[in-house]
N, CA, C and O atoms as a CHARMM CRD file, in Angstrom:
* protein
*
  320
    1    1 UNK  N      0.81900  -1.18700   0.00000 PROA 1      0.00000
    2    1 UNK  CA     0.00000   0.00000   0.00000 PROA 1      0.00000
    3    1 UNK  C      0.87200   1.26400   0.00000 PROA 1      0.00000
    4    1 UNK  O      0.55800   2.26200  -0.64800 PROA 1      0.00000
    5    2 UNK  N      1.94600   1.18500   0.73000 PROA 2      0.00000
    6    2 UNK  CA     2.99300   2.73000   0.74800 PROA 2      0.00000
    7    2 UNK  C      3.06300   2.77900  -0.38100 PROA 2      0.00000
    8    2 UNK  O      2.48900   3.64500  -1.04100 PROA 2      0.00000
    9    3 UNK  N      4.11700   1.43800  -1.09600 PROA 3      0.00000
   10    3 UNK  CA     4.58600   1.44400  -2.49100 PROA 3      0.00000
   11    3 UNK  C      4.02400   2.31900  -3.46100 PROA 3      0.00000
   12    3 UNK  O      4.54900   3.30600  -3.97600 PROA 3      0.00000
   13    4 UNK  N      2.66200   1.74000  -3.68700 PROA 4      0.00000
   14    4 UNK  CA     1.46700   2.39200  -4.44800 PROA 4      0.00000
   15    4 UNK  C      1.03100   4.06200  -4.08100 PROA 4      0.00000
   16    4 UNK  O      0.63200   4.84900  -4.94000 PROA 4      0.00000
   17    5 UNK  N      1.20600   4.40400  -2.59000 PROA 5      0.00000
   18    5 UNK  CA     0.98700   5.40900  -2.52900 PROA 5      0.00000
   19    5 UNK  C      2.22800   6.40200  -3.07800 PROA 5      0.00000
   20    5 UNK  O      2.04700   7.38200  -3.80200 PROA 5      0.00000
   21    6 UNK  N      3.67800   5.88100  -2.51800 PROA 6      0.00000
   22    6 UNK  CA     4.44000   6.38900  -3.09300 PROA 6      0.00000
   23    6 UNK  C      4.97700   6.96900  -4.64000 PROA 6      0.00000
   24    6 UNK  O      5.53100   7.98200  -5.06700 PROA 6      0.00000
   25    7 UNK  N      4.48800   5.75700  -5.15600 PROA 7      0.00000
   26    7 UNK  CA     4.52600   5.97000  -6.26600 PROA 7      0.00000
   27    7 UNK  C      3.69900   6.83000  -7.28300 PROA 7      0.00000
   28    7 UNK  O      3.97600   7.34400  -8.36600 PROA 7      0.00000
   29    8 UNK  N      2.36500   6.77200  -6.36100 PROA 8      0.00000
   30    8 UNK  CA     1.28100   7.61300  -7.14500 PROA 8      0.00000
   31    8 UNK  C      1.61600   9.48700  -6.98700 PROA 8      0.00000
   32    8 UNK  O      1.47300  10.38000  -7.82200 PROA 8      0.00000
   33    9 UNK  N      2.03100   9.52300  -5.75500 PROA 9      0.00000
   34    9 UNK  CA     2.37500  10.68300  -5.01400 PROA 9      0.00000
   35    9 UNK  C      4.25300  10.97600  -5.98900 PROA 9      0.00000
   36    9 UNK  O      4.62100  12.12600  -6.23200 PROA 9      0.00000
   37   10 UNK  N      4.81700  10.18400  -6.24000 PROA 10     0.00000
   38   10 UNK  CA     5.68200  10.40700  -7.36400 PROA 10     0.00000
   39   10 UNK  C      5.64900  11.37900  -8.90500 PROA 10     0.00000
   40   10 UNK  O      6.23800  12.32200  -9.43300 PROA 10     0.00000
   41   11 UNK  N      4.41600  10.31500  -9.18900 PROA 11     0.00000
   42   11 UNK  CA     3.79400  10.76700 -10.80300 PROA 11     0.00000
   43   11 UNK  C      2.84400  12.03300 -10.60700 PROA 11     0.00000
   44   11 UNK  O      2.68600  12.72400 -11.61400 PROA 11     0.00000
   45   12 UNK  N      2.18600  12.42800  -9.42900 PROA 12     0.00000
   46   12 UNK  CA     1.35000  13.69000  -9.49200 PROA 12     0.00000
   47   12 UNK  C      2.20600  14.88400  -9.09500 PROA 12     0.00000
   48   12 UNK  O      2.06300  15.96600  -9.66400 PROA 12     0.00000
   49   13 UNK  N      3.30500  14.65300  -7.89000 PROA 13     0.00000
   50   13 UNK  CA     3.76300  16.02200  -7.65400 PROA 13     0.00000
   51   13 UNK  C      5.61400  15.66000  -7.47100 PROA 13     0.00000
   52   13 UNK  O      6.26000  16.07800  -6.51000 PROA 13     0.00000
   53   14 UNK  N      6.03800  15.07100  -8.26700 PROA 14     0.00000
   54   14 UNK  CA     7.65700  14.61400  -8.35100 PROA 14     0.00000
   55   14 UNK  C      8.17600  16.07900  -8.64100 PROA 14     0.00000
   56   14 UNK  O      8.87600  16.71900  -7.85600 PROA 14     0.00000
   57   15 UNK  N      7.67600  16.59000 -10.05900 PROA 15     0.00000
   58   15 UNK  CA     8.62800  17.89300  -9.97100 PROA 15     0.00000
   59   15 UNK  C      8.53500  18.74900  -9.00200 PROA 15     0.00000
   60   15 UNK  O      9.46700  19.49400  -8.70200 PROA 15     0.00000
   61   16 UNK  N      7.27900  18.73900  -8.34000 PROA 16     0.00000
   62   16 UNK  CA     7.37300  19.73000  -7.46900 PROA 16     0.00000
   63   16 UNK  C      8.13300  19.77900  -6.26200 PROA 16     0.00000
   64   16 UNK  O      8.45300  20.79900  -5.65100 PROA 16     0.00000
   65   17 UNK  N      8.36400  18.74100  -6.00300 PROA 17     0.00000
   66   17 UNK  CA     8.94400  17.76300  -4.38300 PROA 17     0.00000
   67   17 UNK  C     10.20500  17.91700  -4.76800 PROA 17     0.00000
   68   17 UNK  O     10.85000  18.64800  -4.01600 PROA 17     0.00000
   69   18 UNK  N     11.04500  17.28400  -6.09400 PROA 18     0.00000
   70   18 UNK  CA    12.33000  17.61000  -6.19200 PROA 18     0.00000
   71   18 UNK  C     12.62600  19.08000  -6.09400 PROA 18     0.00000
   72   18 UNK  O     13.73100  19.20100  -5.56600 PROA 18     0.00000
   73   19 UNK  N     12.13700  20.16500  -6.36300 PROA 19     0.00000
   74   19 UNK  CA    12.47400  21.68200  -6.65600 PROA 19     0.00000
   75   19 UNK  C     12.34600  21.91400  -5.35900 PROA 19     0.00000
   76   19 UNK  O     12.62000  23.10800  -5.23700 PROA 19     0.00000
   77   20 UNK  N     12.01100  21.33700  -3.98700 PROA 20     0.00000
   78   20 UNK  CA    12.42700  21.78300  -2.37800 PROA 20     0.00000
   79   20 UNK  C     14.06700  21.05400  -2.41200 PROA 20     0.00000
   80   20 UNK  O     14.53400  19.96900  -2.75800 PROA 20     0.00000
   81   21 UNK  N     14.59600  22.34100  -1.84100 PROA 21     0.00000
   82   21 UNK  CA    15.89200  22.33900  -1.29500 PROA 21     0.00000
   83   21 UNK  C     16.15500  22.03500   0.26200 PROA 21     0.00000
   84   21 UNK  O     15.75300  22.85500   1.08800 PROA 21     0.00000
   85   22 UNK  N     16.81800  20.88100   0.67100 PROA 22     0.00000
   86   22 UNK  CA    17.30600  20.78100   2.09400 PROA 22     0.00000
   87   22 UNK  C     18.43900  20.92800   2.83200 PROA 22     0.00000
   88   22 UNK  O     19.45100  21.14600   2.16700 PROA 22     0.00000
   89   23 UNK  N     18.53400  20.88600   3.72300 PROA 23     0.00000
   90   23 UNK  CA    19.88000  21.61700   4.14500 PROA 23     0.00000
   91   23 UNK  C     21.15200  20.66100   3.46900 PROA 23     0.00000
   92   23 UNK  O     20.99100  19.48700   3.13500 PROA 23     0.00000
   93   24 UNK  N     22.28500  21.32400   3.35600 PROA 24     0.00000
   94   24 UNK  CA    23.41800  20.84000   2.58300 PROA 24     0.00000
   95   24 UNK  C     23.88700  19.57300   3.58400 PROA 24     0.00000
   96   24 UNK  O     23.83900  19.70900   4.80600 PROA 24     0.00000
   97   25 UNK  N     24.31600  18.40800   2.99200 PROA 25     0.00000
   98   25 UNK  CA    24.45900  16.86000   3.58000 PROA 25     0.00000
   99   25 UNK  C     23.17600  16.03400   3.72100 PROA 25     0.00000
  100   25 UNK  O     23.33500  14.85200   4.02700 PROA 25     0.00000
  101   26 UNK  N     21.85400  16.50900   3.53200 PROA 26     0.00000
  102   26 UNK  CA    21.28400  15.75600   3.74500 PROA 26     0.00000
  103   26 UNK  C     21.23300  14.10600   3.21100 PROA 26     0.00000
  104   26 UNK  O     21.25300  12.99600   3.74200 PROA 26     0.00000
  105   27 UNK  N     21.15400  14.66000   1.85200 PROA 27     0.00000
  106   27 UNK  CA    21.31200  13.38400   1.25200 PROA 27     0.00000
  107   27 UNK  C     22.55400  12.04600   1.51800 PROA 27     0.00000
  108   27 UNK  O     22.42300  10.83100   1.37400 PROA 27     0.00000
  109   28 UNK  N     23.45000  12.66000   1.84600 PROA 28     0.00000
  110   28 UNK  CA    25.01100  11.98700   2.43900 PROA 28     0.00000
  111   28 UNK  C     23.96600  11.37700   3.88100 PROA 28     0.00000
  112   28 UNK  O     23.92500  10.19400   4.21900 PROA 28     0.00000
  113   29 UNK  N     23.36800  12.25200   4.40800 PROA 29     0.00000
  114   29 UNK  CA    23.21500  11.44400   6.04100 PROA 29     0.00000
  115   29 UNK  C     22.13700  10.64300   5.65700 PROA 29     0.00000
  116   29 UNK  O     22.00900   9.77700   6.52300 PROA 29     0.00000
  117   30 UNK  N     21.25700  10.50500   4.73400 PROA 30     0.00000
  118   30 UNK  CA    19.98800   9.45300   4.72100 PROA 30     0.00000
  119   30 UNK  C     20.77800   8.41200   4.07200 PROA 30     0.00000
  120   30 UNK  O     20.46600   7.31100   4.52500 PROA 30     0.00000
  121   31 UNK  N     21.65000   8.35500   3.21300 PROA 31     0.00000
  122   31 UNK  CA    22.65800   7.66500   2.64500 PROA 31     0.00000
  123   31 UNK  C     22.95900   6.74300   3.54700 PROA 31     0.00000
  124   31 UNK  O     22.64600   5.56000   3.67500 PROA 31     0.00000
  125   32 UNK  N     23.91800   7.81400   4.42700 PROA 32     0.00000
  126   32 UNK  CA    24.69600   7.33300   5.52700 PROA 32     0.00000
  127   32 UNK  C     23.79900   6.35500   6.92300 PROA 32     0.00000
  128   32 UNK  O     24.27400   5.57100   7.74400 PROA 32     0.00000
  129   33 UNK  N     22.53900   6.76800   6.74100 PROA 33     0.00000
  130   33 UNK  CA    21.75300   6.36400   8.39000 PROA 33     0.00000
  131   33 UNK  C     21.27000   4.51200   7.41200 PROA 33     0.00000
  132   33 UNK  O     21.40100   3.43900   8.00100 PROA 33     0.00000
  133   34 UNK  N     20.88600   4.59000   6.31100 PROA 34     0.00000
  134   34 UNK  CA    20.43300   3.53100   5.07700 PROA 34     0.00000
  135   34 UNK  C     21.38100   2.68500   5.22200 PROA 34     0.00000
  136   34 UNK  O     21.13600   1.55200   5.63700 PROA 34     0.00000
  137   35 UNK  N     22.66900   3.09700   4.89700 PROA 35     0.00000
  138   35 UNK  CA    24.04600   1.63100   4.93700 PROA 35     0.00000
  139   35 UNK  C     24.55600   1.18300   6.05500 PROA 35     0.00000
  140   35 UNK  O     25.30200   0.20900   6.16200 PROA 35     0.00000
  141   36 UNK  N     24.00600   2.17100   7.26700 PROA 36     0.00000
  142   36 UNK  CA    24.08600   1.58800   8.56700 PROA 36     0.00000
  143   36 UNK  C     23.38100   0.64300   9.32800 PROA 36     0.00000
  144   36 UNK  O     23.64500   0.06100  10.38000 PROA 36     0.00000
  145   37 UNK  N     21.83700   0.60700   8.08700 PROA 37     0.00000
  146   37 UNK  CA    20.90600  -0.12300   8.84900 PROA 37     0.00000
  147   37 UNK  C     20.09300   0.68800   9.73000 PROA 37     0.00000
  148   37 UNK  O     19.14000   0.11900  10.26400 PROA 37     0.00000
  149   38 UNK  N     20.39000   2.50200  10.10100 PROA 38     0.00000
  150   38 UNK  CA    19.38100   2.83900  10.94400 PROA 38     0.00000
  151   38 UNK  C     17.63200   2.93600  10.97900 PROA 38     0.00000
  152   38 UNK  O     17.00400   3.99300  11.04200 PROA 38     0.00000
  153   39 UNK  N     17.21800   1.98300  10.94000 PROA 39     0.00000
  154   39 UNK  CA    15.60800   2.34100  10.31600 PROA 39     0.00000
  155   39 UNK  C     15.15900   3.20400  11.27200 PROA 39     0.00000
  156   39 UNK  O     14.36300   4.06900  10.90600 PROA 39     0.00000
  157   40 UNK  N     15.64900   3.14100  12.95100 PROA 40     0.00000
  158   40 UNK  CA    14.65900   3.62700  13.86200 PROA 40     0.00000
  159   40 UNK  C     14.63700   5.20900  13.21500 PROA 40     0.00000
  160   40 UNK  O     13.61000   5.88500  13.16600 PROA 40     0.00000
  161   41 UNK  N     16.23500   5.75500  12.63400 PROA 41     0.00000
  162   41 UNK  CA    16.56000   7.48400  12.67700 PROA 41     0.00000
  163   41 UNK  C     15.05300   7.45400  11.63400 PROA 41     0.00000
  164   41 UNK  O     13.93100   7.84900  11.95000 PROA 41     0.00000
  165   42 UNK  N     15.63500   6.66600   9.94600 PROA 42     0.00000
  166   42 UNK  CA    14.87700   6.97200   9.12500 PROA 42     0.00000
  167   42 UNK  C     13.08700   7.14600   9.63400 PROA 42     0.00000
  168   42 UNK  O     12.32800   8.11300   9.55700 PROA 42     0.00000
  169   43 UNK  N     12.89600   5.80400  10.13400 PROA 43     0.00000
  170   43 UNK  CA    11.15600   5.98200  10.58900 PROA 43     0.00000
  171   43 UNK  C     11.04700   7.37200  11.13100 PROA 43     0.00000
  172   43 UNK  O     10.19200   8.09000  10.61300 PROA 43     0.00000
  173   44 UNK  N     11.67600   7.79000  11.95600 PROA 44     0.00000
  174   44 UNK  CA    11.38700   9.17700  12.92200 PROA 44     0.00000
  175   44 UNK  C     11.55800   9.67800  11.73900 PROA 44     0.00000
  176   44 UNK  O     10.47100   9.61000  11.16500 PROA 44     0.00000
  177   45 UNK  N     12.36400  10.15700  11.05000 PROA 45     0.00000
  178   45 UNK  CA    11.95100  11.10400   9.85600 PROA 45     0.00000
  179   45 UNK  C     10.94800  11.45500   9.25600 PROA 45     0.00000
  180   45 UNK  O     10.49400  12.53400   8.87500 PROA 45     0.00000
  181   46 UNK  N     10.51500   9.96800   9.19000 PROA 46     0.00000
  182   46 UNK  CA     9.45600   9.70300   8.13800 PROA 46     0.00000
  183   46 UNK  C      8.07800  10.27800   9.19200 PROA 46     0.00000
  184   46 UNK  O      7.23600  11.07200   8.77200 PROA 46     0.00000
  185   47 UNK  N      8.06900   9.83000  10.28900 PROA 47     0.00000
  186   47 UNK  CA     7.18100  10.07700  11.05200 PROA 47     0.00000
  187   47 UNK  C      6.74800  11.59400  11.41700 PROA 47     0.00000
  188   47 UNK  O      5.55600  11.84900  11.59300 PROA 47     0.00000
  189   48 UNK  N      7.81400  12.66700  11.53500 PROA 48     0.00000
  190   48 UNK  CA     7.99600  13.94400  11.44800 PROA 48     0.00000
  191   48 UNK  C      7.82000  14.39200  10.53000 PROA 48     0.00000
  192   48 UNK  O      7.41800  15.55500  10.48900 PROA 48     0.00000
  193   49 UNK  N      8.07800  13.55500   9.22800 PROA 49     0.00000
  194   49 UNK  CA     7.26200  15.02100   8.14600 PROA 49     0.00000
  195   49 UNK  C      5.69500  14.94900   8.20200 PROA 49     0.00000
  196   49 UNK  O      4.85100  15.77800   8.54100 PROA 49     0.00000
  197   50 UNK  N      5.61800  13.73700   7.77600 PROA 50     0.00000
  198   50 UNK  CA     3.94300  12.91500   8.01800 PROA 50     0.00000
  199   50 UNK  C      2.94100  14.08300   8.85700 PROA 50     0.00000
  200   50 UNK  O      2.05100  14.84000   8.46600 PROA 50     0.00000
  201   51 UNK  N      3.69500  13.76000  10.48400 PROA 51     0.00000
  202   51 UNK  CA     3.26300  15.05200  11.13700 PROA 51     0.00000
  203   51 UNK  C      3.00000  16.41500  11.00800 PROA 51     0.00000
  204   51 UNK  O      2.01100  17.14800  11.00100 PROA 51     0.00000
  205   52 UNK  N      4.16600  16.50900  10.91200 PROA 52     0.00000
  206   52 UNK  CA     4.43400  18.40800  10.23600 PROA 52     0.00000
  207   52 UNK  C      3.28500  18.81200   8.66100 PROA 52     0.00000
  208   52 UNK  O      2.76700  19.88300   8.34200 PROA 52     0.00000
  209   53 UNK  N      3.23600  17.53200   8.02100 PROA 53     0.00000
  210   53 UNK  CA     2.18000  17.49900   7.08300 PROA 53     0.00000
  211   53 UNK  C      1.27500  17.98900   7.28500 PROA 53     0.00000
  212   53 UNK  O      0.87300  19.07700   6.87300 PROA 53     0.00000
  213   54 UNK  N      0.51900  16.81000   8.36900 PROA 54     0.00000
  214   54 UNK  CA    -1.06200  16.83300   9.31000 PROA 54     0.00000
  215   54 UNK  C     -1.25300  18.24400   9.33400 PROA 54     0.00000
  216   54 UNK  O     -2.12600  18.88700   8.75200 PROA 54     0.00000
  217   55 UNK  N     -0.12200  18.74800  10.24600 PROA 55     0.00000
  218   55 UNK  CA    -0.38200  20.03600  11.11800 PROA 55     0.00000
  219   55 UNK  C     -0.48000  21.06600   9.91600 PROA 55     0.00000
  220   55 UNK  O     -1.47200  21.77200  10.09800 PROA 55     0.00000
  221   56 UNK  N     -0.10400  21.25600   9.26500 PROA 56     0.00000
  222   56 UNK  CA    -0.55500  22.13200   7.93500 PROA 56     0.00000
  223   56 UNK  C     -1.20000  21.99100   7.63900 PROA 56     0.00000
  224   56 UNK  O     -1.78700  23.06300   7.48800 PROA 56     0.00000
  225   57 UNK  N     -2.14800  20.65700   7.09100 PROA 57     0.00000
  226   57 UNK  CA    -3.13500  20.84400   6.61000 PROA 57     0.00000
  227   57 UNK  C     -4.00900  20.85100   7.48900 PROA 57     0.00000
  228   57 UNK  O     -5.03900  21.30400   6.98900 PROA 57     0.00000
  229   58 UNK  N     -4.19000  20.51500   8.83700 PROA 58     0.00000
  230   58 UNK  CA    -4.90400  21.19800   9.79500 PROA 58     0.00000
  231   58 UNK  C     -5.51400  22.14800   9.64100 PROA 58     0.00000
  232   58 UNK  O     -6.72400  22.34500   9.52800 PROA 58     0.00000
  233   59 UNK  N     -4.30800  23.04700   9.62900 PROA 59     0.00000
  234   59 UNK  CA    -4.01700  24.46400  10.09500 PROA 59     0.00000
  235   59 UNK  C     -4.73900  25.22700   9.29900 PROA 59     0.00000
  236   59 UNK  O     -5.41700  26.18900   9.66100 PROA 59     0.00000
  237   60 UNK  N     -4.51400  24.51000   7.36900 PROA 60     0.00000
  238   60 UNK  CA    -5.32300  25.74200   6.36600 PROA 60     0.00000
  239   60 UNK  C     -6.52900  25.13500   6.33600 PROA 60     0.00000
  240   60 UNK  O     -7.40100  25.80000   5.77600 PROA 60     0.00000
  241   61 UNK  N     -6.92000  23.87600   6.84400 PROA 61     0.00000
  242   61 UNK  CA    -8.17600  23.57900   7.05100 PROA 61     0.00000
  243   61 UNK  C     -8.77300  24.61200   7.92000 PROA 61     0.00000
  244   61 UNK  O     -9.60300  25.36000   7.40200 PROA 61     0.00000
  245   62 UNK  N     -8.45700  24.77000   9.22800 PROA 62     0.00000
  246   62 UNK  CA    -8.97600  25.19000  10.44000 PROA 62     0.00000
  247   62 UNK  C     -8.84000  27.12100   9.37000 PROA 62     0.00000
  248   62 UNK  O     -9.67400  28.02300   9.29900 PROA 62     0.00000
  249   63 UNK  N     -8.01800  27.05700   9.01200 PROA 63     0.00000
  250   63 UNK  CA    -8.00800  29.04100   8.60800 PROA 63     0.00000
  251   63 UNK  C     -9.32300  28.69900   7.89400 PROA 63     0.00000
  252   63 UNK  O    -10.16900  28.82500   8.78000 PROA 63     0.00000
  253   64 UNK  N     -9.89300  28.36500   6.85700 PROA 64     0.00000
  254   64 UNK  CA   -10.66700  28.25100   5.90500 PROA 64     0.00000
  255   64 UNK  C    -12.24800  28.06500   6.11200 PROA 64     0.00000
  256   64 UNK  O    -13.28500  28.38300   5.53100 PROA 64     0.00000
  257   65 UNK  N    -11.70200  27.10400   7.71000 PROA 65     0.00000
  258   65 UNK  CA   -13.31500  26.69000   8.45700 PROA 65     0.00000
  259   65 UNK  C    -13.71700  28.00600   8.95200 PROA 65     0.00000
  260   65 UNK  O    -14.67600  28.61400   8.47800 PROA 65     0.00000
  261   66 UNK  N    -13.10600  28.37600   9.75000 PROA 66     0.00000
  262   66 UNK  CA   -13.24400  29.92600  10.99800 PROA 66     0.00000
  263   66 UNK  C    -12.84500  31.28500  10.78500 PROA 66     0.00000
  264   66 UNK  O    -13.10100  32.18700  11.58400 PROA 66     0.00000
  265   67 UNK  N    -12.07500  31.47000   9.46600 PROA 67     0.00000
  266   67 UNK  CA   -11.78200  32.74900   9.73600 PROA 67     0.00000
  267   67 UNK  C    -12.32600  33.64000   8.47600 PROA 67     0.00000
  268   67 UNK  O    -11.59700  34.00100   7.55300 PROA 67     0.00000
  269   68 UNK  N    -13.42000  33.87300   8.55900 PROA 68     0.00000
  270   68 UNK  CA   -14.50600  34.65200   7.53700 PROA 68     0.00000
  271   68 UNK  C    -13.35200  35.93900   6.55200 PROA 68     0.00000
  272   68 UNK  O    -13.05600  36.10600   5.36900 PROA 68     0.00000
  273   69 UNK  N    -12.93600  36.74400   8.14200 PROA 69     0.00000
  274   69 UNK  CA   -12.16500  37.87800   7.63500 PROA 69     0.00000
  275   69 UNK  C    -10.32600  37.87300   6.69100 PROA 69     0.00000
  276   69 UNK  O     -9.74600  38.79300   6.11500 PROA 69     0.00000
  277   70 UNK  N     -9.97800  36.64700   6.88200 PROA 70     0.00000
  278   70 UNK  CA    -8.82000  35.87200   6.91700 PROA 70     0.00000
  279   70 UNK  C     -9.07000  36.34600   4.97500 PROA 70     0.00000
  280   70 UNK  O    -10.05800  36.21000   4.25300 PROA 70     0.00000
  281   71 UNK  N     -7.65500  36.92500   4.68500 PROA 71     0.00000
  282   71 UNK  CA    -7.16700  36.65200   3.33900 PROA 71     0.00000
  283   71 UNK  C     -7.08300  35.24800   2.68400 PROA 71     0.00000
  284   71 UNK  O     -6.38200  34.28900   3.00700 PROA 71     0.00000
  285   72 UNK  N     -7.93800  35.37300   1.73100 PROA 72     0.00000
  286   72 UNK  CA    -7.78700  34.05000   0.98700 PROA 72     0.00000
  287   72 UNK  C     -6.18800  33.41300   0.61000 PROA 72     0.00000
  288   72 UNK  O     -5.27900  33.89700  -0.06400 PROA 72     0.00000
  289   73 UNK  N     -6.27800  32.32100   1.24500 PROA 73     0.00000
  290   73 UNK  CA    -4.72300  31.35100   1.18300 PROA 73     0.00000
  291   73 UNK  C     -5.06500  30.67300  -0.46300 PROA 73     0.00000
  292   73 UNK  O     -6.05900  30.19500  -1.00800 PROA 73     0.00000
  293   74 UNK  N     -4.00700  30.87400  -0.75900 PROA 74     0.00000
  294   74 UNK  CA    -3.51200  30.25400  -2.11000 PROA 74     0.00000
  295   74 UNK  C     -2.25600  28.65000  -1.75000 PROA 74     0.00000
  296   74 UNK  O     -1.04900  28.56100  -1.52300 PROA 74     0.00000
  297   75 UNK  N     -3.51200  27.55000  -1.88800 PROA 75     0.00000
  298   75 UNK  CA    -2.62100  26.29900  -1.49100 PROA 75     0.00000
  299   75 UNK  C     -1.56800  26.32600  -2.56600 PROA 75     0.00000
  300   75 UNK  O     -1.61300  27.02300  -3.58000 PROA 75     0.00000
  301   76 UNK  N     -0.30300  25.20900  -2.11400 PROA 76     0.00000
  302   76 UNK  CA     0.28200  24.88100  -3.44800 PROA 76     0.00000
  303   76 UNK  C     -0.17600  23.58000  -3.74900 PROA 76     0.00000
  304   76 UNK  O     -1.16700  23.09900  -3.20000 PROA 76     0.00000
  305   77 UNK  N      0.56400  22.93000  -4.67800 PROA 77     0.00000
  306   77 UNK  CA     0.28800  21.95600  -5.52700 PROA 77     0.00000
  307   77 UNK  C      0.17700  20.89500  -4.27200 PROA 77     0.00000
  308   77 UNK  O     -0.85800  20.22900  -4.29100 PROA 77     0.00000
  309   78 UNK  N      0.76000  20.72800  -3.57100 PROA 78     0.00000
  310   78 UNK  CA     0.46700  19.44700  -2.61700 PROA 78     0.00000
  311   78 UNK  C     -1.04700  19.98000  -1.45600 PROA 78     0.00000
  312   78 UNK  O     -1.28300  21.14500  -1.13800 PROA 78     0.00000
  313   79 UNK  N     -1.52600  19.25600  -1.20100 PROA 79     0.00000
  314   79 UNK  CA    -2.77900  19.69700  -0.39500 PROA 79     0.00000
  315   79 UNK  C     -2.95300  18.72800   0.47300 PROA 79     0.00000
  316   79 UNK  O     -3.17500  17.62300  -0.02100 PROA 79     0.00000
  317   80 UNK  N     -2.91500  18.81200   1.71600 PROA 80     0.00000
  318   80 UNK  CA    -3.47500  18.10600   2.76600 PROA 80     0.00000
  319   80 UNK  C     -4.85300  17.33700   2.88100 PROA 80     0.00000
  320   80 UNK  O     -5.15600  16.76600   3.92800 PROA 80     0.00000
């Protein structure tokens, strides 16, 4: 089921996901945590964006539900 989700979530917003920039080494340390075998670091990763996700789309949920006077938010291409 990830697979599939992953992959679907690949083909709809790949260019957009590659064009975010992360801090310099990242890629060396997911590299690096991968040939070590760390799954617990990777899961927490994985688990923290997931989160940090939620909470955004929460968040422009909750602006959108309650705030009448609130400037209209312009989502981007990914949407909660």
């Amino acid at each position: 089921m990830i697979e599939q989700f992953l992959e679907e979530m690949r083909e709809r917003h790949g260019d957009d996901i590659r064009g975010i920039t992360l801090p310099d080494g990242s890629r060396d340390y997911v590299r690096e945590r991968s040939q070590q075998g760390d799954v617990d670091t990777l899961m927490f990763m994985i688990q923290l964006a997931y989160l940090m996700g939620l909470q955004t789309g929460y968040a422009v949920g909750d602006l959108d539900d309650n705030d009448d006077d609130a400037a209209p938010h312009t989502s981007g291409p990914l949407q909660a």
